[in-house]
C-alpha positions in Angstrom: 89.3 86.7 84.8 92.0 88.1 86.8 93.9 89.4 83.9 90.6 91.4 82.5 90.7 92.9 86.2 94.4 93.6 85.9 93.8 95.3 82.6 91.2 97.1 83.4 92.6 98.5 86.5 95.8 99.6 84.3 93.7 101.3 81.7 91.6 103.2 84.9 94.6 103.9 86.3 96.7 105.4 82.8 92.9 107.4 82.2 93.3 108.8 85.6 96.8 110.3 84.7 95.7 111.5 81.5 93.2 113.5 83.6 94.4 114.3 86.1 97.0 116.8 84.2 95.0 117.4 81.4 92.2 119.0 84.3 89.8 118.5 82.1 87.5 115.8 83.3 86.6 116.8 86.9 86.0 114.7 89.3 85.4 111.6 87.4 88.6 111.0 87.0 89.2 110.6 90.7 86.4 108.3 90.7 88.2 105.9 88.1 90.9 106.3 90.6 88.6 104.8 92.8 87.4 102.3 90.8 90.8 101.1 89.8 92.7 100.7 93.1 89.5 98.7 94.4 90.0 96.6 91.2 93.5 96.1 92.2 92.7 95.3 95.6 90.0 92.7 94.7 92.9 91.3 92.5 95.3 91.1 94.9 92.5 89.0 97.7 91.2 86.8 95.0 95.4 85.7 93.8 95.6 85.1 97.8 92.5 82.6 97.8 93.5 80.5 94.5 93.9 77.1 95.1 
C-alpha cells in the first residue's frame, strides 16, 4: 500500500509541474500539490510505525 501512495504522490507531484508552467489549469494544480505532499507525509508516518 505504501508504494501506491508513493506513486501516486509522484504522479501528483510531476502533474503539478506540468501545470504549474504550462498555467493552464488554475488553481487545481496547487491543490494536487496539496494532495501530494500530504500523501508524502502520511507515507513518511506510516514507514515510522511499521513493525
Amino acid at each position: 500500500m505504501s508504494n501506491l501512495l508513493y506513486t501516486i504522490a509522484l504522479i501528483l507531484v510531476i502533474f503539478w509541474a506540468i501545470g504549474f508552467f504550462a498555467y493552464s489549469a488554475g488553481n487545481l494544480i496547487h491543490i494536487l500539490l496539496v494532495i501530494a505532499v500530504i500523501a508524502v507525509i502520511l507515507r513518511i508516518i506510516q514507514g515510522k510505525k511499521a513493525i
